[in-house]
N, CA, C and O atoms as a GROMACS GRO file, in nm:
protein
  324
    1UNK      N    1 -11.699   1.713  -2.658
    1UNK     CA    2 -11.663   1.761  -2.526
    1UNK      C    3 -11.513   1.787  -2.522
    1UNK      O    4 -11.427   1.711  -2.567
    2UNK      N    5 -11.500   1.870  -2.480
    2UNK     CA    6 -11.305   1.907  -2.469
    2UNK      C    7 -11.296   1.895  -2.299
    2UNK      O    8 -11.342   1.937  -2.193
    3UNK      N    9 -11.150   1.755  -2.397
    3UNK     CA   10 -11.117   1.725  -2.249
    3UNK      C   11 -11.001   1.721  -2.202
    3UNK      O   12 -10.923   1.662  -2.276
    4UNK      N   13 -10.947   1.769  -2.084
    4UNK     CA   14 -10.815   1.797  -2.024
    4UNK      C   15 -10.716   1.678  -1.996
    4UNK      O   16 -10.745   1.595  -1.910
    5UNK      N   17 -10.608   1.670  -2.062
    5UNK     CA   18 -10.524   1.581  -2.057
    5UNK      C   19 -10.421   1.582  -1.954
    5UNK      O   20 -10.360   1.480  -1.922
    6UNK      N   21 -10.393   1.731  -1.887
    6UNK     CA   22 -10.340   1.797  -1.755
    6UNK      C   23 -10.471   1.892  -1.700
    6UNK      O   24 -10.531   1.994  -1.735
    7UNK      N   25 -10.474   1.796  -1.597
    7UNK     CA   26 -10.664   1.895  -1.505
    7UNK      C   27 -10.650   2.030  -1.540
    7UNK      O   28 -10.542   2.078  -1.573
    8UNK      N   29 -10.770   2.103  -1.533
    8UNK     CA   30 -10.779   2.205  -1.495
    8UNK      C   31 -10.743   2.272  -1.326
    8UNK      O   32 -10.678   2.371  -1.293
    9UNK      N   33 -10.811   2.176  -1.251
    9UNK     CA   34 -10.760   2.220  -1.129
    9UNK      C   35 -10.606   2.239  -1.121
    9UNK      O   36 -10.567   2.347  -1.077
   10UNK      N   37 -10.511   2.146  -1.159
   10UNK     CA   38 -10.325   2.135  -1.190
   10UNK      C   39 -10.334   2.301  -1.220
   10UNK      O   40 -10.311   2.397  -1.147
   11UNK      N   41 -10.371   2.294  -1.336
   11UNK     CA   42 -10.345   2.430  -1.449
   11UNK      C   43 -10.388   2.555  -1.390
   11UNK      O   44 -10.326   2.655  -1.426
   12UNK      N   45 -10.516   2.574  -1.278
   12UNK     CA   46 -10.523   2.691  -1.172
   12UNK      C   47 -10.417   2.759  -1.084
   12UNK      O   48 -10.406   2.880  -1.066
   13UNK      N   49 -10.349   2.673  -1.039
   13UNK     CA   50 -10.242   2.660  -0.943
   13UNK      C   51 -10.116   2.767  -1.024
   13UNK      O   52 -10.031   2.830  -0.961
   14UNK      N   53 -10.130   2.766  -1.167
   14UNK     CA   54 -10.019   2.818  -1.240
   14UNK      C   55 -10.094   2.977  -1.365
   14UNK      O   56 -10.037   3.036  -1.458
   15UNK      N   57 -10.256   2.999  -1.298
   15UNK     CA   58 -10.320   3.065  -1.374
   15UNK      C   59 -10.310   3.203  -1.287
   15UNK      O   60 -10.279   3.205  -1.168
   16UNK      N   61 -10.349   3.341  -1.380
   16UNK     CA   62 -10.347   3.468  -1.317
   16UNK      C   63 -10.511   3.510  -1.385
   16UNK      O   64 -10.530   3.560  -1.496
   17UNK      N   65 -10.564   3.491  -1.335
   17UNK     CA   66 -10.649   3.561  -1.364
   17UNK      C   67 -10.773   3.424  -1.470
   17UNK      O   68 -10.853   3.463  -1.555
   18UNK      N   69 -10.756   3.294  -1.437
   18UNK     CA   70 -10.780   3.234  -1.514
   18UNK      C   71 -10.751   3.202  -1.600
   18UNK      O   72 -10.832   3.138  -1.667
   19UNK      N   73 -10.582   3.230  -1.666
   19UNK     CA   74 -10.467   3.241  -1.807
   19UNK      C   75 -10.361   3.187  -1.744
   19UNK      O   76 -10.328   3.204  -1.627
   20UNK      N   77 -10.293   3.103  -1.846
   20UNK     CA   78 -10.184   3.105  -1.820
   20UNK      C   79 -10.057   3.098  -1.930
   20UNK      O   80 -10.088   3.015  -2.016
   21UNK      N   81  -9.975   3.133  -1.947
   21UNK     CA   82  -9.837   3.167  -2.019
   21UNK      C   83  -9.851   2.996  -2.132
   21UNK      O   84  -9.901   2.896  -2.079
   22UNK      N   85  -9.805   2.992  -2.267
   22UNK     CA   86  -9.828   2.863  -2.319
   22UNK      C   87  -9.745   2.910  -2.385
   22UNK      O   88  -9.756   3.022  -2.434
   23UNK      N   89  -9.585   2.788  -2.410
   23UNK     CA   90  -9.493   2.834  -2.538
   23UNK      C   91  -9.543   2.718  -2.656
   23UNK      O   92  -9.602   2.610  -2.662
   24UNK      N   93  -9.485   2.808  -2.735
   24UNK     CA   94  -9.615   2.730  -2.890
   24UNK      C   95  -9.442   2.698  -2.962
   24UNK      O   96  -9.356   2.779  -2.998
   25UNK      N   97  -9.442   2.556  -2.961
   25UNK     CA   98  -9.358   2.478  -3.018
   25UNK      C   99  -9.305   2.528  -3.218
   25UNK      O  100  -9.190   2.527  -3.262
   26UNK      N  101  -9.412   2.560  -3.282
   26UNK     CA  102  -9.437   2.539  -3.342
   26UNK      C  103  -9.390   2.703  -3.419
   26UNK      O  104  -9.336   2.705  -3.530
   27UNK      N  105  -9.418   2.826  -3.342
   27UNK     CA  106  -9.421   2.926  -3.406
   27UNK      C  107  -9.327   3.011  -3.305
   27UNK      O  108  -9.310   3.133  -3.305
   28UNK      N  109  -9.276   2.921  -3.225
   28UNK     CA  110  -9.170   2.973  -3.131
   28UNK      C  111  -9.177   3.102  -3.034
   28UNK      O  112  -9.085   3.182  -3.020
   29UNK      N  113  -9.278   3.106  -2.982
   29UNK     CA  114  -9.317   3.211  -2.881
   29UNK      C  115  -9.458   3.161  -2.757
   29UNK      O  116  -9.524   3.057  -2.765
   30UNK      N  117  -9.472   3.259  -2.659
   30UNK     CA  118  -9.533   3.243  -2.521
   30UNK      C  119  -9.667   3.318  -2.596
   30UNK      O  120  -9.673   3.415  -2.671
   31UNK      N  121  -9.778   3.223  -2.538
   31UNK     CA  122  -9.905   3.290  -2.566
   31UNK      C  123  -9.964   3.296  -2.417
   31UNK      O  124  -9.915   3.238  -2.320
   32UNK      N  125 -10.059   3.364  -2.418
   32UNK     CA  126 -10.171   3.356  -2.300
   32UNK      C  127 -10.291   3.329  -2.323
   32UNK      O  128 -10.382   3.388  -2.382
   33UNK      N  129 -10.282   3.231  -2.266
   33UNK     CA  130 -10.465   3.155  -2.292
   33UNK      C  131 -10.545   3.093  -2.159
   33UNK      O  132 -10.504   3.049  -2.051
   34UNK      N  133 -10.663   3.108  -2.210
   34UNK     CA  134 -10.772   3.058  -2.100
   34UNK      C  135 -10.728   2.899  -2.078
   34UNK      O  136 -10.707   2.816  -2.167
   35UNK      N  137 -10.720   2.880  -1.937
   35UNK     CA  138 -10.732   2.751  -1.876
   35UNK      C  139 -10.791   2.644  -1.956
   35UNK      O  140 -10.740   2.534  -1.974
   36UNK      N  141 -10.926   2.692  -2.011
   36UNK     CA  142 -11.052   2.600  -2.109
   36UNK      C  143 -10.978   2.547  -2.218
   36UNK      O  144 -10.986   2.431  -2.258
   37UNK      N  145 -10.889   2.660  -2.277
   37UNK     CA  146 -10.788   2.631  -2.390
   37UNK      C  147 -10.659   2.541  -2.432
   37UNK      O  148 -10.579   2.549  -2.526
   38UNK      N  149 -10.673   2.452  -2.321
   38UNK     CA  150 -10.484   2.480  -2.343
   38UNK      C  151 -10.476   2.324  -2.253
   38UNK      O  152 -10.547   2.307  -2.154
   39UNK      N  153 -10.381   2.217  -2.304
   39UNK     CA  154 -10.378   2.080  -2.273
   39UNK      C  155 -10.494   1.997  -2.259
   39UNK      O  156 -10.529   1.914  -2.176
   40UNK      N  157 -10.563   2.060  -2.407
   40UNK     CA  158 -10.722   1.944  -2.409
   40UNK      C  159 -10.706   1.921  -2.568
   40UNK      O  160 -10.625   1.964  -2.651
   41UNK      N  161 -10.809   1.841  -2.574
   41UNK     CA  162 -10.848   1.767  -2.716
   41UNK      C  163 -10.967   1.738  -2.696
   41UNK      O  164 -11.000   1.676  -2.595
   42UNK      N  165 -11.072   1.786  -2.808
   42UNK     CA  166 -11.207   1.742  -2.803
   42UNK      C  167 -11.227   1.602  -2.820
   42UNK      O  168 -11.165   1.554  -2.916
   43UNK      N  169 -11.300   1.518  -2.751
   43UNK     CA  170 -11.345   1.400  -2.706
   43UNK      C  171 -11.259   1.288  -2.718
   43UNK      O  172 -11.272   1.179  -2.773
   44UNK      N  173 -11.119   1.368  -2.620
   44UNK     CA  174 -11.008   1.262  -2.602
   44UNK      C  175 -11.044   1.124  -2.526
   44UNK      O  176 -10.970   1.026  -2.528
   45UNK      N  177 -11.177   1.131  -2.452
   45UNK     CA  178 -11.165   1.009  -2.410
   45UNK      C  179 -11.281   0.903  -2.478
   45UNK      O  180 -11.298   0.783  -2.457
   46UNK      N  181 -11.331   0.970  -2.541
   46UNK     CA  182 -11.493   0.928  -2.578
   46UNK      C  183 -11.457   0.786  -2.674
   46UNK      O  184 -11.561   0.722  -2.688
   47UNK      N  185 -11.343   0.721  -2.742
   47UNK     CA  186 -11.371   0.594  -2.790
   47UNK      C  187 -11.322   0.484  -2.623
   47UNK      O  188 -11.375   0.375  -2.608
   48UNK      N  189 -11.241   0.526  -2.539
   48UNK     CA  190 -11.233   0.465  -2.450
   48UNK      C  191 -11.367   0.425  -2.386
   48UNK      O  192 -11.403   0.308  -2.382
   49UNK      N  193 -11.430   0.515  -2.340
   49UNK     CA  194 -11.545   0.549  -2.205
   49UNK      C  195 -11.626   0.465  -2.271
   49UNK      O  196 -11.668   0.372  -2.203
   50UNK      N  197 -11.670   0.472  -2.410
   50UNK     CA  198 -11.759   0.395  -2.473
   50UNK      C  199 -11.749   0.294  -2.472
   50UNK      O  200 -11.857   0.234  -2.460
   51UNK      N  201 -11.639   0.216  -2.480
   51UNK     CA  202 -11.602   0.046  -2.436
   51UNK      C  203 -11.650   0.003  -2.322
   51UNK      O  204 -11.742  -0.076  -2.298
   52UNK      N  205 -11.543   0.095  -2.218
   52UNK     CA  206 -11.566   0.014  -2.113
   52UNK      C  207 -11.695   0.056  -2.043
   52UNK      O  208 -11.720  -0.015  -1.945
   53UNK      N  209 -11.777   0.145  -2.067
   53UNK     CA  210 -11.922   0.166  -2.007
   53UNK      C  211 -11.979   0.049  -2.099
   53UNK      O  212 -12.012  -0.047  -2.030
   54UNK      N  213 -11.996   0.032  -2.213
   54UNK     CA  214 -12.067  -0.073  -2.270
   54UNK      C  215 -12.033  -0.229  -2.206
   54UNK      O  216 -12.113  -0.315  -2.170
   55UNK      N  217 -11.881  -0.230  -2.205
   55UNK     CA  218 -11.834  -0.371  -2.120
   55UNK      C  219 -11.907  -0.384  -1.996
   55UNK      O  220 -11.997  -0.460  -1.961
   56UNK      N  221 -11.837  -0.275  -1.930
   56UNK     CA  222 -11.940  -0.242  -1.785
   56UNK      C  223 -12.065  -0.310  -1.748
   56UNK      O  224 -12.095  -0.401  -1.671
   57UNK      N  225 -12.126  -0.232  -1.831
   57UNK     CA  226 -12.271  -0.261  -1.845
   57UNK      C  227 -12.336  -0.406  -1.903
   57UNK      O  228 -12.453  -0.439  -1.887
   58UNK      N  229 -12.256  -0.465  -1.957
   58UNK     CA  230 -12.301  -0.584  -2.020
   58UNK      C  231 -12.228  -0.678  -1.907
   58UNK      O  232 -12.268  -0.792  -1.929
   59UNK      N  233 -12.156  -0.678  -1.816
   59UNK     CA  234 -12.123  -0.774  -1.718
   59UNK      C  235 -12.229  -0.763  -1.591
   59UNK      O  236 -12.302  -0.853  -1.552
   60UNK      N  237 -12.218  -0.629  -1.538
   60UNK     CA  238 -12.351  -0.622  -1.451
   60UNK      C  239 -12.489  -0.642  -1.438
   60UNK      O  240 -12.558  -0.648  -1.336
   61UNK      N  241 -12.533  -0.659  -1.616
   61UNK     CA  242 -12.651  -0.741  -1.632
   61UNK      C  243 -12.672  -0.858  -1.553
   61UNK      O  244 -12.760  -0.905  -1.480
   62UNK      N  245 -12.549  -0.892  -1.597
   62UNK     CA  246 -12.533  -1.058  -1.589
   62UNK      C  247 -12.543  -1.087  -1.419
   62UNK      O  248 -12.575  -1.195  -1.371
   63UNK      N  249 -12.507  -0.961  -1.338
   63UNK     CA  250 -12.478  -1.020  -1.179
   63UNK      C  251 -12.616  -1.030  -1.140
   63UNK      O  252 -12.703  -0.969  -1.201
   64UNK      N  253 -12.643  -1.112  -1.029
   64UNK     CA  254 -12.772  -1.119  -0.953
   64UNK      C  255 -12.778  -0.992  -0.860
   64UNK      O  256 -12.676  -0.923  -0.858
   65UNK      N  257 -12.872  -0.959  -0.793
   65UNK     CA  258 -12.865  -0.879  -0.726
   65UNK      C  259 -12.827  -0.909  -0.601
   65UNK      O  260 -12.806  -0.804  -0.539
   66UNK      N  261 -12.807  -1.015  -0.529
   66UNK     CA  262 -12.666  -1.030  -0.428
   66UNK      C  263 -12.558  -0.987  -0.470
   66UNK      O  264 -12.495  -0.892  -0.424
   67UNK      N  265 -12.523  -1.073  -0.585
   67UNK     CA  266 -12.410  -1.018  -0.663
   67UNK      C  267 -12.366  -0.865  -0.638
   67UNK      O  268 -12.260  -0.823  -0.592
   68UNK      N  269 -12.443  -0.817  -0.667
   68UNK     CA  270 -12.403  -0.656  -0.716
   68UNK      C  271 -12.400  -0.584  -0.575
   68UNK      O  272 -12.329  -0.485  -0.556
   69UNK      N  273 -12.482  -0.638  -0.475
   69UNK     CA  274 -12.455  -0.607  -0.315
   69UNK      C  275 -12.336  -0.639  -0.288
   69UNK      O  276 -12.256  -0.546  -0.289
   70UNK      N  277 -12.294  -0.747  -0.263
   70UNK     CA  278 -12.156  -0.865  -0.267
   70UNK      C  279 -12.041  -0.724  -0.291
   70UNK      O  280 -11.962  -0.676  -0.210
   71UNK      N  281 -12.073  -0.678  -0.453
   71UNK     CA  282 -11.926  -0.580  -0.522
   71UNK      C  283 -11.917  -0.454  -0.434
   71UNK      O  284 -11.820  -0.394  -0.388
   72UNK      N  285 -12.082  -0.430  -0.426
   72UNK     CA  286 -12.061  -0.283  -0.388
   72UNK      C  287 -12.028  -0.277  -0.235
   72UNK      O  288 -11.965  -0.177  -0.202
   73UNK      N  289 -12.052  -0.347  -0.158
   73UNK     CA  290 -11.947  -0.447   0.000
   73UNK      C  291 -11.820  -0.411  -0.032
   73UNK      O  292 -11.774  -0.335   0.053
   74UNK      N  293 -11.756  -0.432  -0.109
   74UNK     CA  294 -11.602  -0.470  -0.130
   74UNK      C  295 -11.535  -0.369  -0.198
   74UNK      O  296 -11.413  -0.361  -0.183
   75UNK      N  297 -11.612  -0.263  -0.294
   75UNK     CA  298 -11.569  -0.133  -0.316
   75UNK      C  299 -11.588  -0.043  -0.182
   75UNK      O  300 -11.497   0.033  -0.150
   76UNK      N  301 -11.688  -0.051  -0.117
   76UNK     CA  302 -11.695   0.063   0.011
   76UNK      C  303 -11.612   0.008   0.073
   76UNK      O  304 -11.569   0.099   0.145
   77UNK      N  305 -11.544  -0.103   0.102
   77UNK     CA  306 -11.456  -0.143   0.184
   77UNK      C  307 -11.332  -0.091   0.190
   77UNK      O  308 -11.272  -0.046   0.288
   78UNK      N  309 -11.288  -0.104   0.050
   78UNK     CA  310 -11.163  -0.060  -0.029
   78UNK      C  311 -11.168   0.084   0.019
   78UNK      O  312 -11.074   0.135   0.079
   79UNK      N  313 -11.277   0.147  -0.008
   79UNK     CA  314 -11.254   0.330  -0.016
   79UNK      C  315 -11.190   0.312   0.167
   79UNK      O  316 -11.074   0.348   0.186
   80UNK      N  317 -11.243   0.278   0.243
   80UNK     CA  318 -11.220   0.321   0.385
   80UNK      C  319 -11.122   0.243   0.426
   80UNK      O  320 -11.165   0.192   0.529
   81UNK      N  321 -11.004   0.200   0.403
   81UNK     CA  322 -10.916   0.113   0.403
   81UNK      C  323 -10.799   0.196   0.418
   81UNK      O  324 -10.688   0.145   0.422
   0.00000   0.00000   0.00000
């Protein structure tokens, strides 16, 4: 999966047509490239996500189902705060 390290939505804001202007460090000049292209890396997050969904998931086993009422109480709380 290629994934954006600066959003895509950010990178719209600065696009013409869905492109935007990219200076290439490397070969010393401005390119134009697709939004899709440009401040990503394929499966930049995928050894992270895999931890902590596995952590995740192996603690919430563990809650009772009060429990997990109890969290999800205290996250909706937080959002409207």
């Amino acid at each position: 999966m290629n994934n954006h390290y600066i959003p895509q939505l950010l990178l719209r804001q600065f696009s013409v047509q869905g492109k935007v202007n990219v200076y290439d460090l490397e070969q010393s000049r401005f390119l134009t490239s697709k939004i899709k292209h440009v401040f990503s890396e394929q499966n930049l997050f995928e050894p992270c996500a895999n931890f902590y969904n596995q952590a995740y998931a192996y603690k919430v086993k563990k809650l009772t189902r009060e429990e997990v009422c109890q969290l999800n109480a205290l996250i909706l709380n937080m959002e409207t705060e």
